[in-house]
N, C-alpha and C positions, 0 to 999 in steps of 0.2 A: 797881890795875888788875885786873878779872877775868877770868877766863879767857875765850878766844875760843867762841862760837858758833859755830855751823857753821848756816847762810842765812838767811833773813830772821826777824828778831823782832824785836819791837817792843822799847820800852826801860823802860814799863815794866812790861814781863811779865819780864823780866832783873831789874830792883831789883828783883821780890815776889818770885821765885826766889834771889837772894844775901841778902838782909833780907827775911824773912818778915813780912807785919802783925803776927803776933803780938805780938810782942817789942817795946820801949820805941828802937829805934832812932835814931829823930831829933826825942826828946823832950825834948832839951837845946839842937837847935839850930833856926836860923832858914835855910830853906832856896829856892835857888831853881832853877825849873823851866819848861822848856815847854810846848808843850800838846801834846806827846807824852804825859805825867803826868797826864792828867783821873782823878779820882778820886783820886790821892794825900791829899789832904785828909779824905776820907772812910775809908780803910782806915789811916792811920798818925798819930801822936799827935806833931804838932812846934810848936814854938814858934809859929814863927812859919813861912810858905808866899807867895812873890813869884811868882807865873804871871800871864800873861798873860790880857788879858780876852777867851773866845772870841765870836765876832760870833754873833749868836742865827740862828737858821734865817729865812729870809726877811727879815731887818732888816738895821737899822747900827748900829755901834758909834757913840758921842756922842764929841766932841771931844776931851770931857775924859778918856775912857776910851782914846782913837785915844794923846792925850798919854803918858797911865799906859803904854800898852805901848811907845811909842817909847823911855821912860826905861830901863825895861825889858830891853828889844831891845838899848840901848848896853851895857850892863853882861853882856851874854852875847854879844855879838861877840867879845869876847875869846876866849870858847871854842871859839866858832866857828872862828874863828881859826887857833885850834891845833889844831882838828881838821881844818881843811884843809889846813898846814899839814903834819901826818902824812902826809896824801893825795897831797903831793906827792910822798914819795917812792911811785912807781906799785905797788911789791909788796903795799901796803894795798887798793887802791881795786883792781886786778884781780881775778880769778877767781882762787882760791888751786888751786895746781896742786901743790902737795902734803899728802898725809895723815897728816903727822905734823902734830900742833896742837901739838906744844911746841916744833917749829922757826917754828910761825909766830908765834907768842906770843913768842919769844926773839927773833925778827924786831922785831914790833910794840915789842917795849923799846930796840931800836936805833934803830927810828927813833923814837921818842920823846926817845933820848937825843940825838940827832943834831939834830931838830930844836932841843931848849934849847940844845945848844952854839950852832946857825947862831943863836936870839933874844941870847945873852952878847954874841958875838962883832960 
């Protein structure tokens, strides 16, 4: 997990900030993404890259494309998931109302922990 941000950034202006393009990062693996990520493709050297197909300006997506992302879409639900799942407990998803970032980061890993106890259990 990386450290907390403080307001809104995109996600991935946060991966080119923690993994530079430079460097061989995800050149051994096969990796997947939403189209939060446009342009990963172009800036960094991986295997293999599963995003979704964006719909073009003034068009549609084809059947078989509409298909590709539903397959897609199932397999990052999961994440989804567990990132609402965080959200539920509310100290994530509110206005953070203190200035220390290592109680909220020590926060954030509580409830992360808390949440895979409630997925075990």
């Amino acid at each position: 997990m990386s450290k907390a941000w403080q307001g809104k950034h995109y996600d991935y202006r946060q991966l080119k900030y923690h993994f530079p393009p430079d460097q061989p990062w995800f050149s051994q693996l096969s990796i997947e993404v939403d189209l939060g990520y446009q342009g990963l493709v172009n800036d960094y050297d991986c295997q293999a890259v599963s995003q979704p197909k964006k719909k073009p300006k003034g068009g549609e997506l084809t059947s078989t494309e509409k298909a590709a992302n539903r397959t897609k879409s199932s397999t990052r639900v999961r994440i989804e998931h567990a990132i609402g799942g965080l959200k539920r407990y509310r100290y994530l998803s509110d206005r953070l109302r203190t200035h220390k970032a290592n109680l909220y980061e020590l926060s954030l890993l509580i409830c992360a922990g808390l949440w895979n106890f409630n997925l075990t259990s």
